[in-house]
C-alpha positions as CSV (number, residue, x, y, z in Angstrom):
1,X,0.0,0.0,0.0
2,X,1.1,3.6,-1.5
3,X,0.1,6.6,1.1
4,X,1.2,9.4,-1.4
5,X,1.2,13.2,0.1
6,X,2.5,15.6,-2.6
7,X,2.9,19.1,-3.4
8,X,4.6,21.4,-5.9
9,X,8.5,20.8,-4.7
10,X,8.3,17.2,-2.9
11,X,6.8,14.3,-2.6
12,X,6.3,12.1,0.5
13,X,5.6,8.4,0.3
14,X,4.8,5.8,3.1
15,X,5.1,2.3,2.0
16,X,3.5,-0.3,3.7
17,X,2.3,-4.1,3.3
18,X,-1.0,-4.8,1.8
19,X,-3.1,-6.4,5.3
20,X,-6.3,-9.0,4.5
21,X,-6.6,-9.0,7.9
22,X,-5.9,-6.4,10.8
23,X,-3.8,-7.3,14.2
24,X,-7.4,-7.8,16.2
25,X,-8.8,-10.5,13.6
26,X,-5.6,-11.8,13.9
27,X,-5.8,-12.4,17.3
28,X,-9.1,-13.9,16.8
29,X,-8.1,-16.2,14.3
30,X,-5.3,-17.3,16.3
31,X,-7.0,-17.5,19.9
32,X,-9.6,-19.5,17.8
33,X,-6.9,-21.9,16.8
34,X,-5.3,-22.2,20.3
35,X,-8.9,-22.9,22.0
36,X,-9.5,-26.0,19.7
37,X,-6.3,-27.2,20.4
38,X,-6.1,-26.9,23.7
39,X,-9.9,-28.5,23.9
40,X,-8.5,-31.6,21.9
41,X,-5.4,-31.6,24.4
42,X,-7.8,-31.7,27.7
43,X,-10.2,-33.8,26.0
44,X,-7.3,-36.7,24.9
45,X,-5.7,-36.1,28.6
46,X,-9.2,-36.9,30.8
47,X,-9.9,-39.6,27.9
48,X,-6.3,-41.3,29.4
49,X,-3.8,-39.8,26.5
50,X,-1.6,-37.8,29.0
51,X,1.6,-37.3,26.4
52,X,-0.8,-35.4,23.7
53,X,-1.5,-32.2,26.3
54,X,2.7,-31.0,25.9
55,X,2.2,-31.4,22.5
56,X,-0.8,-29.0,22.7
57,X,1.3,-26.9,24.7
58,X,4.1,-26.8,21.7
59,X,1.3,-26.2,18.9
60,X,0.3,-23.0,20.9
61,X,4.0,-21.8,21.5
62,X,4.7,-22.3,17.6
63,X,0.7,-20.0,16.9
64,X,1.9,-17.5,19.4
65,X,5.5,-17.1,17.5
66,X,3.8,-17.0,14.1
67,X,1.8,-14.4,15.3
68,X,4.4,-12.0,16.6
69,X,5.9,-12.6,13.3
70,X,2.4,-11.9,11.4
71,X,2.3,-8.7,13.5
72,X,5.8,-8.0,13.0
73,X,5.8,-8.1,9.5
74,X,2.3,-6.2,8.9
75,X,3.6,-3.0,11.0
76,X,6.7,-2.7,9.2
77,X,6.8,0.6,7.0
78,X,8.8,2.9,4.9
79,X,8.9,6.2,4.0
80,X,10.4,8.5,1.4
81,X,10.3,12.0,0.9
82,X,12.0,13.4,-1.8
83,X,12.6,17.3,-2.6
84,X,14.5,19.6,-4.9
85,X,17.3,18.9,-2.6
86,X,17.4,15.7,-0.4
87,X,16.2,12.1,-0.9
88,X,15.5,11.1,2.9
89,X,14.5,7.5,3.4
90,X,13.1,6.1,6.8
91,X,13.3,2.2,7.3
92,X,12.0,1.5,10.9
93,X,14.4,3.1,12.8
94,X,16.9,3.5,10.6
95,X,16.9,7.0,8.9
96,X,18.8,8.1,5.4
97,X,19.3,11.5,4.0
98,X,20.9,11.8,0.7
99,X,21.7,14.5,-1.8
100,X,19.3,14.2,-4.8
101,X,21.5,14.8,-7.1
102,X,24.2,12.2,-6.1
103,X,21.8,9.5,-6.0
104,X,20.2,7.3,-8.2
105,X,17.0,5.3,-8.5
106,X,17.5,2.1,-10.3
107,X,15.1,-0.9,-10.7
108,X,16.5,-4.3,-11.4
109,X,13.9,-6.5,-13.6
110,X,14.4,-10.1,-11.6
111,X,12.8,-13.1,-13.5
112,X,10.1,-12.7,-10.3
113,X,9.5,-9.5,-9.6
114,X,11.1,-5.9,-10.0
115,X,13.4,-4.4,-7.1
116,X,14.1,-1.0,-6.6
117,X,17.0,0.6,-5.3
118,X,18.0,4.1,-3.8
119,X,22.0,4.3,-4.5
120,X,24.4,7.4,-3.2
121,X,27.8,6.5,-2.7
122,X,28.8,3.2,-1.7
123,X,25.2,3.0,0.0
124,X,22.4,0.6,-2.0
125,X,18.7,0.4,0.3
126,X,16.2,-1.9,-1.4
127,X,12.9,0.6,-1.3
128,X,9.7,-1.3,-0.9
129,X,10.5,-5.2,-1.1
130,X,7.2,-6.1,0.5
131,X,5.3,-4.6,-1.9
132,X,3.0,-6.5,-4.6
133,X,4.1,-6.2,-8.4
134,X,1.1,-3.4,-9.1
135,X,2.4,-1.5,-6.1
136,X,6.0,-1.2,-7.1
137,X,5.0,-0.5,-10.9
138,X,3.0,2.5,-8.8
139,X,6.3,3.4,-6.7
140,X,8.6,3.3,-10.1
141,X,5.8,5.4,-11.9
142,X,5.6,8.1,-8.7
143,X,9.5,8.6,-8.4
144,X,10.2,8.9,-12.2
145,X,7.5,11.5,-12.3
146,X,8.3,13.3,-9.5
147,X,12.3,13.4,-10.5
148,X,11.6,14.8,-14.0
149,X,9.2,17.0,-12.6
150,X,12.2,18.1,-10.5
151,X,14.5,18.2,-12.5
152,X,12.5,20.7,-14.9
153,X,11.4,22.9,-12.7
C-alpha cells in the first residue's frame, strides 16, 4: 500500500504491506486456533492420552511465535520523501538523507519480480520489497515522475 502526500516541490511516500486482515482479527483467528487445540489436548488427557497435552502446549507456542511474526511483518513501513534537494528514506528506525543529485533510482527486472534501489555513494537500500508487483509498478511510476518534474522545474 502507497500513502502518497504531494505538493509542488516534494513528494512524501509511506510504504506499507497490503493487510487481509488487521492485528485484532488476527488475534481472533489465532486464539480461535489455540482454543480447539487446547480443547483436543484436555479432551485426549481426561480420555487417558496424557503425552498429547505438551504437545498441545508446543502447537500453541509455535501459533503464538507465528503471530508476533504476522504482526511483526504487517507493522513494518517505509517512507520517502523526496525534494528539490534531499532524498531522505526512513526504514524502521533506521533514517537516510541523501543529496538528490548524487543518488540514483535504479530498478532491477528479476525473472520474479522488479526491485528498486535508492543508490548514493557506496550506500544501496532496497525501497519497498514487500510490496506486490502493481504496487511497485505504482512506486517506479511516482519517483520517475516526481524526478523529471524536478528536475525541470
Amino acid at each position: 500500500m502507497i500513502i502518497k502526500k504531494t505538493n509542488k516541490d516534494s513528494l512524501s511516500l509511506i510504504l506499507k504491506p497490503n493487510k487481509s486482515s488487521s492485528v485484532s482479527q488476527n488475534f481472533i483467528f489465532f486464539g480461535f486456533l489455540s482454543l480447539l487445540c487446547l480443547t483436543f489436548g484436555i479432551g485426549f488427557f481426561i480420555l487417558g492420552a496424557t503425552m498429547i497435552l505438551p504437545f498441545a502446549g508446543l502447537e500453541i507456542i509455535a501459533l503464538i511465535t507465528v503471530l508476533r511474526i504476522n504482526r511483526n511483518w504487517v507493522n513494518q513501513s517505509e517512507e520517502i520523501y523526496l525534494d528539490k534537494l534531499f532524498v531522505k528514506f526512513k526504514k524502521g528506525r533506521n533514517e537516510f538523507a541523501f543529496d538528490r543529485f548524487l543518488s540514483k533510482f535504479s530498478v532491477v527486472d528479476y525473472k520474479t519480480k522488479k526491485r528498486l534501489f535508492i543508490t548514493s555513494g557506496n550506500q544501496k537500500l532496497e525501497i519497498g520489497s514487500f510490496l506486490n508487483e502493481d504496487d511497485v509498478e505504482e512506486l517506479i511510476d511516482l519517483l520517475k515522475n516526481k524526478v523529471s518534474e524536478l528536475n525541470f522545474s
